[in-house]
C-alpha positions in Angstrom: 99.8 108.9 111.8 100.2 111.0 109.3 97.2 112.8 107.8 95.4 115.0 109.3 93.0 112.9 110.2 93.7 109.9 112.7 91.7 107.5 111.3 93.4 104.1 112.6 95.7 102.7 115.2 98.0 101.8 113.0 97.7 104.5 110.5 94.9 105.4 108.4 93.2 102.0 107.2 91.2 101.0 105.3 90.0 100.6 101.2 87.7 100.2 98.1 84.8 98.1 99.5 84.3 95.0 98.1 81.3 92.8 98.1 79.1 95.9 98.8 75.0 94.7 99.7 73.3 94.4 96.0 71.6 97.1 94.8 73.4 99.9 96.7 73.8 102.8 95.2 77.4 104.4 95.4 78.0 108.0 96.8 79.3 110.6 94.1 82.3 112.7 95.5 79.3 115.8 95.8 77.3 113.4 98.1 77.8 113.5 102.2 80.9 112.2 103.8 80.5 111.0 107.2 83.6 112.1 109.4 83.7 109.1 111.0 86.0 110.3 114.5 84.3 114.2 114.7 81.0 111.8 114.9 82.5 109.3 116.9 83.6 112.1 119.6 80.6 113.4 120.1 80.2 116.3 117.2 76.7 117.2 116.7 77.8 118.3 113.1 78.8 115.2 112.3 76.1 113.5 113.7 73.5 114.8 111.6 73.3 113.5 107.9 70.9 114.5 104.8 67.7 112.5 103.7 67.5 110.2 101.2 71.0 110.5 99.6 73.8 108.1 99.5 76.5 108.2 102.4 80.1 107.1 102.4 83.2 107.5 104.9 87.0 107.4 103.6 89.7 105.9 105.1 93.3 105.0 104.5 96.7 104.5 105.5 99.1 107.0 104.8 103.2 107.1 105.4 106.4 108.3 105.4 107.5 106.1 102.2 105.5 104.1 99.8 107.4 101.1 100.9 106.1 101.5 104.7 102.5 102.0 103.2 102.7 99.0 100.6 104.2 96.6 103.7 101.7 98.2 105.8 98.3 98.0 104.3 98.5 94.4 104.1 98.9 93.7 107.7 95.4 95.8 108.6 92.2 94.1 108.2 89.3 96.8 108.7 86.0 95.9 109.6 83.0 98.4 110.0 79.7 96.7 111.2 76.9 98.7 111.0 73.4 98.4 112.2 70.0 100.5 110.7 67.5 101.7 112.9 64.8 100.5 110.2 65.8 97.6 110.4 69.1 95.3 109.5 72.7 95.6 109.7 75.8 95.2 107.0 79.1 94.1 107.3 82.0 96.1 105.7 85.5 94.7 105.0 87.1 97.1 103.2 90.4 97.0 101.3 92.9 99.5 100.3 93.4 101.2 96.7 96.0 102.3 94.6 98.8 104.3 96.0 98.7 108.1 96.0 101.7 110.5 96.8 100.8 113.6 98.8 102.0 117.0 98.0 104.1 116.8 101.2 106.3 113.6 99.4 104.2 111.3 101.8 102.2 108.7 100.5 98.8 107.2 101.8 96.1 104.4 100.5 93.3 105.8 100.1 89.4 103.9 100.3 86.1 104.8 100.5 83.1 102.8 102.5 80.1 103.8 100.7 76.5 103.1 102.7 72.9 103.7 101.0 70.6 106.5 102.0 68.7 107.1 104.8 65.0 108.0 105.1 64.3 111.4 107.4 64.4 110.7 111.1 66.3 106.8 110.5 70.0 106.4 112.0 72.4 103.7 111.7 75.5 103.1 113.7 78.8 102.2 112.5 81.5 100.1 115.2 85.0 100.4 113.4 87.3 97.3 113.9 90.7 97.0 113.1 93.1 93.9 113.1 96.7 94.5 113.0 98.4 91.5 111.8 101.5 91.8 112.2 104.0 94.6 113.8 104.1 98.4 111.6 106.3 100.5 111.8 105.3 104.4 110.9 107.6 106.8 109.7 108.7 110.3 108.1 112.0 110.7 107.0 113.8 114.0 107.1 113.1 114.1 103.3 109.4 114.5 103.0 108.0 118.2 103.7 105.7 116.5 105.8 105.2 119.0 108.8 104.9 117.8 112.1 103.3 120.3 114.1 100.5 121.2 110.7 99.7 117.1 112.3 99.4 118.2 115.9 103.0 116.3 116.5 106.4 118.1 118.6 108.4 120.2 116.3 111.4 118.7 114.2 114.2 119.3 115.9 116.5 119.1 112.6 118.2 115.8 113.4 117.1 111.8 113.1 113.1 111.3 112.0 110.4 114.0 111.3 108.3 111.2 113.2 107.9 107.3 113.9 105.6 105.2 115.4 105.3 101.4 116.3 101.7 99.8 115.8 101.9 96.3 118.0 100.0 93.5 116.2 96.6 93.0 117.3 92.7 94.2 117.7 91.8 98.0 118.2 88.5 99.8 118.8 88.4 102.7 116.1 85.0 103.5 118.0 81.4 104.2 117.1 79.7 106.7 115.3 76.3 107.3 114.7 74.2 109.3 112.5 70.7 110.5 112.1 69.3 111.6 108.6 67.4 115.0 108.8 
């Protein structure tokens, strides 16, 4: 991966939600993002949500070239099932947006699940799915100022790739996070 933030097997997945549940309101970019995998590993931070506003999580799938993210976003199918402790569960199947270059000359597809508020003291739980279609490749070519050590990867040594992955086709656990509205 990429980004700073690992937020699939195969990359980052993930996309514009469509068919969200009717009357949901959608989370404003000043509303509370849920960092999905501090939450998921245990951070207490992340665990704890406001009261009565609406949530969301991003995700996305970010590269080396826009070509590897175009060829790569549709070969992931994301699925975040989530389950309230009121009462009721949703099923998200989000898709990816419009390309964005980073200022590093990488390039990622950015998304945004958003989920409606929570009354004080109610929780839900979100299980992240993913289903790799077919095989991805990952890479950063020597081009890009992409830094690989400022992503927690071995310094470039000058020669070949800055980095490269392979992504076998199939199903991955992204995990389970869940948060509690205070």
């Amino acid at each position: 991966m990429i980004t700073s933030v690992r937020l699939s097997a195969a990359g980052i997945a993930a996309v514009v939600v469509a068919g969200l549940a009717t009357g949901l309101a959608y989370a404003d970019p000043s509303s509370p993002s849920i960092a999905f995998f501090a939450c998921a590993a245990g951070s207490s931070f992340a665990q704890s949500v406001p009261a009565n506003v609406p949530l969301y999580t991003r995700l996305g799938y970010a590269s080396g070239t826009r070509g590897l993210v175009q060829t790569a976003i549709g070969k992931i199918d994301n699925t975040l099932s989530v389950t309230y402790s009121a009462g009721g569960s949703s099923t998200f199947h989000p898709e990816f947006g419009d390309l964005v270059e980073n200022p590093d000359r990488t390039w990622r597809a950015p998304a945004q699940v958003d989920f409606p508020a929570l009354a004080s003291g109610n929780s839900m739980t979100i299980h992240w799915t993913e289903t790799v279609t077919q095989p991805i490749e990952d890479l950063v070519p020597p081009s890009s100022d992409w830094d690989p050590v400022a992503n927690f990867q071995p310094p470039w040594d000058g020669t070949g790739l800055k980095y490269q992955h392979f992504t076998p086709a199939g199903g991955y656990d992204l995990g389970t996070c869940t948060v509690t509205a205070v």
